[in-house]
N, C-alpha and C positions, 0 to 999 in steps of 0.2 A: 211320809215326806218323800215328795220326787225327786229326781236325781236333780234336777234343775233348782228345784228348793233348795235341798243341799250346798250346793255348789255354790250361791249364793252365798249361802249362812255362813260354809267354809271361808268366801273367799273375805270377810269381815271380820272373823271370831274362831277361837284357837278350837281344835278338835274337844277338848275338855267342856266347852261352853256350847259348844254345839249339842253335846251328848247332853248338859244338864239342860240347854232351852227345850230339844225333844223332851226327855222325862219328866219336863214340869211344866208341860203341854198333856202330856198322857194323862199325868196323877190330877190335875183342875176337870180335863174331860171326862175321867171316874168321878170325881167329887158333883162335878153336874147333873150326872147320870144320875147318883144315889139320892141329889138331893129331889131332883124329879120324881124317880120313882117312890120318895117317901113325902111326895107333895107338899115337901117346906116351902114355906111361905114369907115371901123378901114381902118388909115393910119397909114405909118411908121416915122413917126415925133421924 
């Protein structure tokens, strides 16, 4: 995140919310990652 990103986010949402939007941005861009690399497959159900 840029300082500029930041800054933004801060100036909207309390430091607390800020730290959990970043870590649950991290933990969905691992779960992507894995689901990629283990070539799971989204159907349209």
């Amino acid at each position: 995140m840029s300082d500029v990103d930041y800054a933004a986010a801060a100036a909207v949402l309390f430091e607390d919310q800020v730290s959990a939007v970043a870590w649950l941005s991290t933990v969905m861009n691992a779960s992507n990652r894995v689901a990629i690399m283990s070539r799971y497959t989204v159907t349209g159900d």
